[in-house]
KEPATI-600096 format. One record per residue: residue in one letter; y negated, x, z of N, C-alpha, C in turn; chain. Coordinates in nm, 3 decimals, always signed. Last residue first. Layout:
SITE_a_Y_X_Z_Y_X_Z_Y_X_Z_A;
...
//
This chain:
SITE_x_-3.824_+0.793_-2.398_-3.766_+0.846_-2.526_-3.823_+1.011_-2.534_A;
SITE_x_-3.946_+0.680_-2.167_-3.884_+0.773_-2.154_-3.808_+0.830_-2.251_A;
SITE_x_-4.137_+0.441_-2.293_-4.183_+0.563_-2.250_-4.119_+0.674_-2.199_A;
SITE_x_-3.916_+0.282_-2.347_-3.955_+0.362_-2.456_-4.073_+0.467_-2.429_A;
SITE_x_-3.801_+0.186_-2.112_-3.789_+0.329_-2.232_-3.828_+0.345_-2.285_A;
SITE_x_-4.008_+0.062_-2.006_-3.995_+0.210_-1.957_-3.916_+0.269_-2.036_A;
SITE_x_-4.048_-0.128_-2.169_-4.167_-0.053_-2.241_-4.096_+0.072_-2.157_A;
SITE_x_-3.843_-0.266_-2.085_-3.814_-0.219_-2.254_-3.930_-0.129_-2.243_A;
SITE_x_-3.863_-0.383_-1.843_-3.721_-0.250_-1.893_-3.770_-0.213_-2.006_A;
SITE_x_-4.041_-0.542_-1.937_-4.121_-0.463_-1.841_-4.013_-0.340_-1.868_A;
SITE_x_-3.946_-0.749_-2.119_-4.056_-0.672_-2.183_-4.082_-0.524_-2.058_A;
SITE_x_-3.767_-0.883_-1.870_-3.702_-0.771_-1.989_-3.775_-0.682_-2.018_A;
SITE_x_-3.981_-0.924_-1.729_-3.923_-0.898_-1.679_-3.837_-0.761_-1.766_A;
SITE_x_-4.084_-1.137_-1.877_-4.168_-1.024_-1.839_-4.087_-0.888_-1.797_A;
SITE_x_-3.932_-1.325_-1.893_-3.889_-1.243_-2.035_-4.025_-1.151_-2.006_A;
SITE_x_-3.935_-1.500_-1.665_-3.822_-1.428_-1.686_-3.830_-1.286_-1.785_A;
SITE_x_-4.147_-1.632_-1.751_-4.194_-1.467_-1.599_-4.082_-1.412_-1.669_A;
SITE_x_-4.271_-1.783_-2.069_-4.104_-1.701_-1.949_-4.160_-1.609_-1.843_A;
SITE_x_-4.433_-1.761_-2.254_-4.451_-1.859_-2.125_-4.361_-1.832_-2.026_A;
SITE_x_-4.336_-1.559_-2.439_-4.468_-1.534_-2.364_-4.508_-1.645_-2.209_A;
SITE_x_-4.099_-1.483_-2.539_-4.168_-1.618_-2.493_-4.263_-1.570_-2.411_A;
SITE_x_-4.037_-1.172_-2.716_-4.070_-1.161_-2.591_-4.156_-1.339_-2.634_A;
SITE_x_-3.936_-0.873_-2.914_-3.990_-1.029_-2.900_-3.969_-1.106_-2.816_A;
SITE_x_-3.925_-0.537_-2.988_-3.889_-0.625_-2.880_-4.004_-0.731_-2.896_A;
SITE_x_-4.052_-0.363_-3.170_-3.916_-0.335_-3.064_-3.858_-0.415_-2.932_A;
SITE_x_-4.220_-0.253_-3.441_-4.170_-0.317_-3.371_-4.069_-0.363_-3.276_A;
SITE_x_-4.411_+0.073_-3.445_-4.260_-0.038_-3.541_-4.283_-0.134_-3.415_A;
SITE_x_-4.552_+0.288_-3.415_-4.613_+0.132_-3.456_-4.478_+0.050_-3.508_A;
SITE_x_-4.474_+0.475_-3.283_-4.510_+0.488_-3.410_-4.511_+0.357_-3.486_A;
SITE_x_-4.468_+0.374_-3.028_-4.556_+0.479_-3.040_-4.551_+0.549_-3.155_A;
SITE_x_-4.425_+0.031_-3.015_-4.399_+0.154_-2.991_-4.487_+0.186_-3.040_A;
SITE_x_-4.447_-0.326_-2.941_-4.488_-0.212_-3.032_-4.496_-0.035_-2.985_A;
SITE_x_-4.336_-0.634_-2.884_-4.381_-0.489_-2.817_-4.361_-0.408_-2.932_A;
SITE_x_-4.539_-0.934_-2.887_-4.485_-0.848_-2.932_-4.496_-0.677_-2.876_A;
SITE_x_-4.480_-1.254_-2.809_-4.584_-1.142_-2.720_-4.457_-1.040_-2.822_A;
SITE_x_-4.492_-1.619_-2.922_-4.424_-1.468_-2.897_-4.549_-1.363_-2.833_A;
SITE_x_-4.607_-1.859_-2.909_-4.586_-1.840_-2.815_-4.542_-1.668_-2.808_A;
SITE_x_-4.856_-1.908_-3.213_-4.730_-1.813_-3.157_-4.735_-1.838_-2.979_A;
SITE_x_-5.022_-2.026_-3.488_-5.017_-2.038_-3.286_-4.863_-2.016_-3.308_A;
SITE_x_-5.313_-2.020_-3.669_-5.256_-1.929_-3.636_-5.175_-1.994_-3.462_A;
SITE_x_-5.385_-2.294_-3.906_-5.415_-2.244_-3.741_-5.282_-2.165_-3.697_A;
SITE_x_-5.420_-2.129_-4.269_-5.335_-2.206_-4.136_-5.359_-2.206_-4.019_A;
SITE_x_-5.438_-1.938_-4.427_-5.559_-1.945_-4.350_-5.525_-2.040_-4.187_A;
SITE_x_-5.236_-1.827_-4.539_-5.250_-1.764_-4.476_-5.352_-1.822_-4.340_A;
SITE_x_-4.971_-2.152_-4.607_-5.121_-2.097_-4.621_-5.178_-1.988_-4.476_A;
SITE_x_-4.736_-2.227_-4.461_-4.752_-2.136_-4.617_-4.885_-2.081_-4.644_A;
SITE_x_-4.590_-2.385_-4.256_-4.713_-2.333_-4.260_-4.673_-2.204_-4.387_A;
SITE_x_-4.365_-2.452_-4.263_-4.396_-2.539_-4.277_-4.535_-2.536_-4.284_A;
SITE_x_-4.221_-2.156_-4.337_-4.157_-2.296_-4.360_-4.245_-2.440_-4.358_A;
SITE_x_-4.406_-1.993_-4.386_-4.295_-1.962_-4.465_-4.178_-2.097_-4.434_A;
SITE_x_-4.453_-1.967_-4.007_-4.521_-1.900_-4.145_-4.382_-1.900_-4.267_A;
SITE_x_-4.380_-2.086_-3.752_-4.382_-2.199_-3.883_-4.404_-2.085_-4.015_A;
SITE_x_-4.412_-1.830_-3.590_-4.330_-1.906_-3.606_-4.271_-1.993_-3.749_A;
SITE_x_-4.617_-1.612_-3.634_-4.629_-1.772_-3.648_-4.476_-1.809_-3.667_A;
SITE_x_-4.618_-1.310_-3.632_-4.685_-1.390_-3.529_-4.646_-1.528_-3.519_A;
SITE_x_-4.563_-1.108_-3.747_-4.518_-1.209_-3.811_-4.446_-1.319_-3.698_A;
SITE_x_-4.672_-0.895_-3.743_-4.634_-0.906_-3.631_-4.559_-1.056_-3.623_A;
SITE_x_-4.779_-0.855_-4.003_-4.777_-0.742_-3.920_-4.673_-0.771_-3.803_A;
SITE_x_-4.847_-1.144_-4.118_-4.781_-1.019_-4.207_-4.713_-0.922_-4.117_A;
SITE_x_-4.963_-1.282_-3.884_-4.865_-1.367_-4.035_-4.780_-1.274_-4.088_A;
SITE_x_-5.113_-1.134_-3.790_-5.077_-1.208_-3.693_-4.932_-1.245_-3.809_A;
SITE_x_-5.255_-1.068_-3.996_-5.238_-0.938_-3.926_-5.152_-1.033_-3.804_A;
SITE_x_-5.393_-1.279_-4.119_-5.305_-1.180_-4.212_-5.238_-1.122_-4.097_A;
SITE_x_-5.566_-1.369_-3.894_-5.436_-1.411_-3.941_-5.326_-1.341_-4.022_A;
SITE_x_-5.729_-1.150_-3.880_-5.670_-1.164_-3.738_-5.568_-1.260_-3.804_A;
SITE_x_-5.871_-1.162_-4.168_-5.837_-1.059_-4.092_-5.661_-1.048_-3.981_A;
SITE_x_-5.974_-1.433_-4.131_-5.872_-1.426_-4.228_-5.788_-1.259_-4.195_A;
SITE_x_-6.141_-1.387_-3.915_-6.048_-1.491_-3.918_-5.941_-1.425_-4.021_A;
SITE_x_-6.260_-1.074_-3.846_-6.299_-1.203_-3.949_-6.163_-1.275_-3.895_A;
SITE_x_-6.246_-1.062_-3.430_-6.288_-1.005_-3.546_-6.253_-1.121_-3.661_A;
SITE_x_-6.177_-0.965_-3.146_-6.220_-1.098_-3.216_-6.274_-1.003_-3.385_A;
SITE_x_-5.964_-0.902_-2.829_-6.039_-0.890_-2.956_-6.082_-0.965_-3.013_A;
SITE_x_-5.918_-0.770_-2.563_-5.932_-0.891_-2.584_-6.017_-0.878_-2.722_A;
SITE_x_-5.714_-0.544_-2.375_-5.804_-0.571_-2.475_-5.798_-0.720_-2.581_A;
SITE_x_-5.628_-0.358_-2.141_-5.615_-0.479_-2.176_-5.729_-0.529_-2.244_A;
SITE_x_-5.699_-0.108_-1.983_-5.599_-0.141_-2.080_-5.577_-0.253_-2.112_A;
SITE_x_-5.987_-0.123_-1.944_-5.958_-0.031_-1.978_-5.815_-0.034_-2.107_A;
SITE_x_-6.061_-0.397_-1.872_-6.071_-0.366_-2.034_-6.038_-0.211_-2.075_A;
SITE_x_-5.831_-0.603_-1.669_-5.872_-0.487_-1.731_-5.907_-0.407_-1.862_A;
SITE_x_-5.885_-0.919_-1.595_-5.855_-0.843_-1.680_-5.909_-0.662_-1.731_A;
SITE_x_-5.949_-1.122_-1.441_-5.918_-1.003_-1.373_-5.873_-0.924_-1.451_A;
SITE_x_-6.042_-1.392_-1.569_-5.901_-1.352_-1.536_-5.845_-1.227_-1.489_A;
SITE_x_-6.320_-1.380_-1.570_-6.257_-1.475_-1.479_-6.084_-1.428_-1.453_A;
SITE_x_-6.383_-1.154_-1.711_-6.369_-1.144_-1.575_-6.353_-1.285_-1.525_A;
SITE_x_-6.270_-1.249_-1.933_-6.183_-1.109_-1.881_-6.208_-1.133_-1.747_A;
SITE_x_-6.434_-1.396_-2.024_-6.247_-1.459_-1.996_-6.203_-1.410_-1.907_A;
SITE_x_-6.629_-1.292_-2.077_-6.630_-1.367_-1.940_-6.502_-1.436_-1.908_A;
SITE_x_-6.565_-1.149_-2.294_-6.608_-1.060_-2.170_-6.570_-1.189_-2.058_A;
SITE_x_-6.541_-1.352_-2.454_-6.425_-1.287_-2.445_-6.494_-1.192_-2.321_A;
SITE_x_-6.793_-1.440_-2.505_-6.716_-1.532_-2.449_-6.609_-1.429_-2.357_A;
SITE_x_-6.918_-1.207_-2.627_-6.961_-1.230_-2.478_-6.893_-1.334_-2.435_A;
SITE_x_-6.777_-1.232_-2.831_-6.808_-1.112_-2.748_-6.803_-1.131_-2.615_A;
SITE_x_-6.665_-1.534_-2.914_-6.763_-1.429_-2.950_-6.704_-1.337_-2.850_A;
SITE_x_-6.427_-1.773_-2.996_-6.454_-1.621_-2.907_-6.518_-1.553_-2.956_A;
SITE_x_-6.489_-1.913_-3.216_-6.593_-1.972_-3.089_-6.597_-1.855_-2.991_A;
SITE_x_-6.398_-1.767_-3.466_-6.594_-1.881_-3.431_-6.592_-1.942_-3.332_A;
SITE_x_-6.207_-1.652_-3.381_-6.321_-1.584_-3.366_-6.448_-1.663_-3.407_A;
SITE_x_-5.911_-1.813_-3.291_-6.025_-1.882_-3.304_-6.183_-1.803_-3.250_A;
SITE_x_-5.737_-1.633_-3.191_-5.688_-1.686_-3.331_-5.840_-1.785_-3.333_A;
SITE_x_-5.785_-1.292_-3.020_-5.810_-1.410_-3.026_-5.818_-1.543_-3.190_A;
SITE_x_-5.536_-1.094_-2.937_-5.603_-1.135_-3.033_-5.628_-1.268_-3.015_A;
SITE_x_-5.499_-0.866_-2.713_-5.450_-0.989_-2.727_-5.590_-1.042_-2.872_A;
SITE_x_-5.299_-0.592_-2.629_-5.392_-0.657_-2.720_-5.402_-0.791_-2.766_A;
SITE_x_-5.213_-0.347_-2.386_-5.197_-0.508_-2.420_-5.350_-0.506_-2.524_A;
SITE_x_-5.085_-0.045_-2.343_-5.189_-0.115_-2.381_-5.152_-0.241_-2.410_A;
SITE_x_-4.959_+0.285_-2.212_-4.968_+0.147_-2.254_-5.088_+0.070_-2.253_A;
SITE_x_-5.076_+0.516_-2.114_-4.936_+0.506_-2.248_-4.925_+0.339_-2.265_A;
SITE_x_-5.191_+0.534_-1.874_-5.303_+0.538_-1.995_-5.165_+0.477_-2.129_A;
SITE_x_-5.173_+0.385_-1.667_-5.093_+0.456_-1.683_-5.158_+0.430_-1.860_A;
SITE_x_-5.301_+0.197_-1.412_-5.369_+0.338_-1.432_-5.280_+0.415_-1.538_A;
SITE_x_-5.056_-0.089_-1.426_-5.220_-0.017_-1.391_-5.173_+0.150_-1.368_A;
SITE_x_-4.791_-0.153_-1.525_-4.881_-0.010_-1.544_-4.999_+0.000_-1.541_A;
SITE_x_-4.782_-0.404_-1.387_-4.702_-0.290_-1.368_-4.726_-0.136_-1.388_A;
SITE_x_-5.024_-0.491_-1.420_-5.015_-0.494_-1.297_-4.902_-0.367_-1.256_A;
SITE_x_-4.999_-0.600_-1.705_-5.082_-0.489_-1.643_-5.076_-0.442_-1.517_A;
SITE_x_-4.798_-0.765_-1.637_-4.786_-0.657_-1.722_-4.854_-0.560_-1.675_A;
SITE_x_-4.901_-0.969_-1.508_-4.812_-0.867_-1.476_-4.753_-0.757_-1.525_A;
SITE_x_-5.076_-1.049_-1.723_-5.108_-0.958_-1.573_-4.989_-0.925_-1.514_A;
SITE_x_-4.892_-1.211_-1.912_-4.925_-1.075_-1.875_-5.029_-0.986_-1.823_A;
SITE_x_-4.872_-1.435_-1.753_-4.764_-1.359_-1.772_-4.767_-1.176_-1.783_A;
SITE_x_-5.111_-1.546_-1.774_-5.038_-1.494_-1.674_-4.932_-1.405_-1.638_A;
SITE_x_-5.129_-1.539_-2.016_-5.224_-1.442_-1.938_-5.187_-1.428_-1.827_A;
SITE_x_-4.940_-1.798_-2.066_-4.894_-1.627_-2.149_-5.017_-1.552_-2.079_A;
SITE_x_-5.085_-1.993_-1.966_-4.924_-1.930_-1.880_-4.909_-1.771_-1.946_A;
SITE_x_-5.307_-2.052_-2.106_-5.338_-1.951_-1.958_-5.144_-1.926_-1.921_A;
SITE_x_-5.174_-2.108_-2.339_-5.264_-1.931_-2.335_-5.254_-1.910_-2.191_A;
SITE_x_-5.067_-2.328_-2.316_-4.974_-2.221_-2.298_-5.059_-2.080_-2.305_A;
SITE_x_-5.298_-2.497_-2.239_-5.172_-2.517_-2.202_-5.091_-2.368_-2.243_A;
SITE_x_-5.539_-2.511_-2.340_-5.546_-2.574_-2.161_-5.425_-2.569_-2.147_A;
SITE_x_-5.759_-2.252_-2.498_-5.662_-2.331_-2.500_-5.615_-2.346_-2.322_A;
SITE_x_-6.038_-2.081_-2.483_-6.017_-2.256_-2.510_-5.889_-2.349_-2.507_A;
SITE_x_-5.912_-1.870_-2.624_-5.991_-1.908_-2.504_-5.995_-2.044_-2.380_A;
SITE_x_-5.640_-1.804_-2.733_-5.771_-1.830_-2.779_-5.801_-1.921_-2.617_A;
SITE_x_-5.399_-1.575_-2.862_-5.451_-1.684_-2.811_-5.559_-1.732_-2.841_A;
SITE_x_-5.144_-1.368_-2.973_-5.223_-1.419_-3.055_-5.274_-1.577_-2.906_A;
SITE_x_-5.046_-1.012_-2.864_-5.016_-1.147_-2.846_-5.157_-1.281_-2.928_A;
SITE_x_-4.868_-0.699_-2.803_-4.915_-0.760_-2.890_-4.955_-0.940_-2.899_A;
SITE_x_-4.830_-0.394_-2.632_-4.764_-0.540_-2.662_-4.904_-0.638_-2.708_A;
SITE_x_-4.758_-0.088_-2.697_-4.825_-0.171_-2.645_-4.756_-0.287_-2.682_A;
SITE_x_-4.744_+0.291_-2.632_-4.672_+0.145_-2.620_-4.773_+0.077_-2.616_A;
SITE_x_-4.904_+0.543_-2.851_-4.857_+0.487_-2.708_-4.811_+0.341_-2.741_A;
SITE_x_-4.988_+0.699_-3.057_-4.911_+0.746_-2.960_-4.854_+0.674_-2.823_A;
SITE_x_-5.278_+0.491_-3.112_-5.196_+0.651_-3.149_-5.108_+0.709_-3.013_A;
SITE_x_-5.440_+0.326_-3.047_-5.269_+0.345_-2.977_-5.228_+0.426_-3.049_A;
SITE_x_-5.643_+0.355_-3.196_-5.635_+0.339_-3.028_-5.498_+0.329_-2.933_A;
SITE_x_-5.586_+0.394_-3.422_-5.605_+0.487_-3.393_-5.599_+0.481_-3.207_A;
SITE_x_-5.622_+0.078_-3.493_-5.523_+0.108_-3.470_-5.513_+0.263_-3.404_A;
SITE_x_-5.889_+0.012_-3.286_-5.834_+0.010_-3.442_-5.674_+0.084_-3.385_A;
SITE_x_-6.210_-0.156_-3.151_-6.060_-0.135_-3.178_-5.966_-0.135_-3.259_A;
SITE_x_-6.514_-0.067_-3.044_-6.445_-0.109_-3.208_-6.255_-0.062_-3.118_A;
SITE_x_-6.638_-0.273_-2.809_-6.603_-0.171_-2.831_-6.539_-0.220_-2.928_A;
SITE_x_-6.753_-0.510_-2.649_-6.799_-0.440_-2.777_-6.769_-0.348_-2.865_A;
SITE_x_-6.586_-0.573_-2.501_-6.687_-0.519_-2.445_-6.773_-0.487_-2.552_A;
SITE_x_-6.395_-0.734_-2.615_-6.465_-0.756_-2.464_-6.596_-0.711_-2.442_A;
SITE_x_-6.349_-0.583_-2.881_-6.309_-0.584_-2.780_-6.409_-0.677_-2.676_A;
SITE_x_-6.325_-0.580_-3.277_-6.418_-0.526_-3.135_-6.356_-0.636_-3.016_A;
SITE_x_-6.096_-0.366_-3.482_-6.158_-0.546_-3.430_-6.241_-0.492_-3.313_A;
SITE_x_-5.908_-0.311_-3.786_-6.034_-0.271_-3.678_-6.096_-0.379_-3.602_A;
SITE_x_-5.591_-0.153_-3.849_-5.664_-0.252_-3.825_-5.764_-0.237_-3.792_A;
SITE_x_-5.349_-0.054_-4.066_-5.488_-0.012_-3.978_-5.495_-0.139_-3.981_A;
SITE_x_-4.998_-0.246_-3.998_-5.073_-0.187_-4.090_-5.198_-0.130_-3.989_A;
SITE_x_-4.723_-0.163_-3.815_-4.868_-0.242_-3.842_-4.923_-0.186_-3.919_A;
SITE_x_-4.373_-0.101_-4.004_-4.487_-0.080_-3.898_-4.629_-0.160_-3.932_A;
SITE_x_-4.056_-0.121_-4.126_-4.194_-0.189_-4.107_-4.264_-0.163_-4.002_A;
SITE_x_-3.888_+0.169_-4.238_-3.888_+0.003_-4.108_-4.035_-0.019_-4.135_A;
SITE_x_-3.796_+0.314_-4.359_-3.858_+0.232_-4.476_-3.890_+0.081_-4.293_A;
SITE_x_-3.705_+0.554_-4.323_-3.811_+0.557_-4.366_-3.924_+0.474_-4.390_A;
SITE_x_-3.451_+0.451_-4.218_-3.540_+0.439_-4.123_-3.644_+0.512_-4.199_A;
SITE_x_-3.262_+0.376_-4.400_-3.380_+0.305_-4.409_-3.491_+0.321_-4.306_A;
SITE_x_-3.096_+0.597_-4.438_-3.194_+0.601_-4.545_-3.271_+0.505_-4.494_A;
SITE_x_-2.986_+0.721_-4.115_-3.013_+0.578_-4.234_-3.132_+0.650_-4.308_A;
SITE_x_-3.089_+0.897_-3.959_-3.027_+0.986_-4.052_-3.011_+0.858_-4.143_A;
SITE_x_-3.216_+0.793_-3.734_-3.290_+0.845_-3.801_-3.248_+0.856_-3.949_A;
SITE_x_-3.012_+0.417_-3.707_-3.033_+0.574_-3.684_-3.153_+0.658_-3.794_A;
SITE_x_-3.153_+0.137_-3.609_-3.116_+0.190_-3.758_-3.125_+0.335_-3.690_A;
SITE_x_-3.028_-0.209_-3.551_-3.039_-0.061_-3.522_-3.002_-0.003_-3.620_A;
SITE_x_-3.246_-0.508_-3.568_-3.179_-0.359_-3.675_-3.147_-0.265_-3.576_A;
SITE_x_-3.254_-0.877_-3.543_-3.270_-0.715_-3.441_-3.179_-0.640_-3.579_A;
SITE_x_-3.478_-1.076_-3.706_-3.341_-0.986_-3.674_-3.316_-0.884_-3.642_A;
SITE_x_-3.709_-1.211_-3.764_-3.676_-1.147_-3.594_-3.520_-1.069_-3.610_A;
SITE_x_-3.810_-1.345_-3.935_-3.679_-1.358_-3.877_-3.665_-1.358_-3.758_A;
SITE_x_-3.991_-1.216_-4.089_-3.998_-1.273_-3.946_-3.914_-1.354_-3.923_A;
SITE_x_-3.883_-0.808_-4.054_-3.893_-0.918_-4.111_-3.910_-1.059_-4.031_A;
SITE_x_-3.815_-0.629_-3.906_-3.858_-0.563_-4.014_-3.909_-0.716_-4.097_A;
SITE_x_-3.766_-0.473_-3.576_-3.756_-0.608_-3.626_-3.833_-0.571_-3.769_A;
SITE_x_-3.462_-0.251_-3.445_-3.615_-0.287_-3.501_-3.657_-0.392_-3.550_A;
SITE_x_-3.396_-0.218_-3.042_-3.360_-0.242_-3.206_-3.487_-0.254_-3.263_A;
SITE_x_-3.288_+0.031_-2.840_-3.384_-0.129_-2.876_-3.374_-0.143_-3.016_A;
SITE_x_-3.036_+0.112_-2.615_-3.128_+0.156_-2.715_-3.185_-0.024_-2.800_A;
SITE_x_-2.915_+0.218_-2.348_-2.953_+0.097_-2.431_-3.066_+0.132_-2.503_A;
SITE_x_-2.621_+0.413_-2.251_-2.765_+0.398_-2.291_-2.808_+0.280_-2.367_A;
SITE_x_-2.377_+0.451_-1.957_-2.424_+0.344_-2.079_-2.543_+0.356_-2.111_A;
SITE_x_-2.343_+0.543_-1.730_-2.375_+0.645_-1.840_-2.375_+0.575_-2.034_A;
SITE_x_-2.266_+0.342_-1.582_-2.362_+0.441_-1.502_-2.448_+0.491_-1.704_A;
SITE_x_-2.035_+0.262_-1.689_-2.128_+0.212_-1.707_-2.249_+0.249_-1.665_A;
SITE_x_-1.843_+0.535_-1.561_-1.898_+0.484_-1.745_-1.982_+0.392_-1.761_A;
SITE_x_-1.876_+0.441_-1.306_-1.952_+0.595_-1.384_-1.957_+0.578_-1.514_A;
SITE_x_-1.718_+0.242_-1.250_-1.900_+0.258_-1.247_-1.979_+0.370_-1.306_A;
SITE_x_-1.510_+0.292_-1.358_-1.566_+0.177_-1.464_-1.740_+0.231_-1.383_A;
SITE_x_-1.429_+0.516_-1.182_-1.441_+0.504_-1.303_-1.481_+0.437_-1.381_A;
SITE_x_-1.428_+0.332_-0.920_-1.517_+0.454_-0.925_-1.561_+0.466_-1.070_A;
SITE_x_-1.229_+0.150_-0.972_-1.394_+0.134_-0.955_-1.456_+0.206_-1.021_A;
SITE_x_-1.027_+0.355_-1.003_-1.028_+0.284_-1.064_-1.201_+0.200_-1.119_A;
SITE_x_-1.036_+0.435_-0.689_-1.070_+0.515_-0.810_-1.075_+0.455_-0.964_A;
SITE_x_-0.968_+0.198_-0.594_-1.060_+0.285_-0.552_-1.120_+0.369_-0.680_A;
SITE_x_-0.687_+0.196_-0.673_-0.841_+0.048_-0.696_-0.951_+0.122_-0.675_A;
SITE_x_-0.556_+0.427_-0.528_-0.580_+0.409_-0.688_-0.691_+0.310_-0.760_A;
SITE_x_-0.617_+0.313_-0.275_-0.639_+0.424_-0.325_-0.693_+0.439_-0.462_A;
SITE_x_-0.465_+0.137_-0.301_-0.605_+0.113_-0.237_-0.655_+0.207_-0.319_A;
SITE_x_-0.158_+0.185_-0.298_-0.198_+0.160_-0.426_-0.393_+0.075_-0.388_A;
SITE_x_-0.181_+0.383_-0.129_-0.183_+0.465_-0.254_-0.217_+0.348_-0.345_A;
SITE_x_-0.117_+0.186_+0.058_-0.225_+0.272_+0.065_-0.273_+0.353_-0.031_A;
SITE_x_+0.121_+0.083_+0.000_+0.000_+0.000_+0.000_-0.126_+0.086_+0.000_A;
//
């Protein structure tokens, strides 16, 4: 009886150390599908994964924001608007906790694009921030042309749900529940319900690897 404790024992031991030494690696999204890819370097297609195109939009504060502003670092990606009384404030909630996880940690960034820039001016989007405790160091609230912020919501991050089934026109009211995470050579790496705490949770495992790649 004791040998056979013994042996359960070790038995454990062994399934915990191989799962100990399990790596999870994130997949790419290339299309708006959403279909997860793992693609090794040595695939011919990892030349070809889809990344954001430049962009340029001003911030909260006034400040120009372009793609050059995440050279090199994680961020997550999300389409709202000011004015909305039902799922924008759950997705800002959601992600303050985001920020909350990496206050002071310069490698990440939230960008939230506002889908209605004729009413978020500047100075709207400043007073969002400080009603919602938003940090404009890393948390950036943008506004720039309409047709701009949709292409780039439709094409880039292929933001809309409906785009290509029931919404076809670029100009369309732009509305995504998704929050997109974006690595440090702009691909895409994780799609994320923005109204879920739950799927903060995941988004929160996924940005620490990819800051430990």
């Amino acid at each position: 009886m004791k040998n056979f404790i013994l042996i359960v024992f070790i038995w454990i031991g062994a399934c915990t150390s191989k799962k100990e030494t399990v790596e999870i690696d994130l997949p790419f999204y290339n299309e708006e599908t959403f279909t997860a890819e793992w693609i090794d370097e040595d695939d011919p297609r990892y030349e070809d994964i889809h990344t954001i195109s430049d962009f340029e939009f001003v911030n909260q504060d006034g400040r120009v924001i372009t793609n050059k502003t995440f050279d090199g670092k994680v961020y997550v990606a999300n389409f709202f608007f000011t004015l909305c009384p039902t799922v924008c404030p759950k997705m800002e909630a959601n992600l303050s906790l985001i920020q909350d996880e990496f206050q002071g940690n310069d490698q990440v960034k939230i960008l939230s694009h506002t889908v209605m820039p004729w009413a978020d001016s500047v100075a709207r989007l400043k007073e969002y921030a400080f009603q919602n405790e938003i940090n404009s160091d890393q948390w950036y609230l943008v506004t720039g042309k309409q047709e701009e912020i949709y292409k780039m919501g439709r094409l880039d991050y292929f933001a809309d749900e409906g785009f290509g089934k029931g919404v076809t026109d670029l100009d369309d009211f732009l509305h995504t529940e998704n929050i997109v995470l974006v690595d440090q050579e702009r691909r895409i790496r994780g799609i994320y319900n923005g109204t879920l705490k739950l799927e903060m949770r995941r988004m929160i495992a996924d940005i620490k690897y990819l800051l430990g790649k």
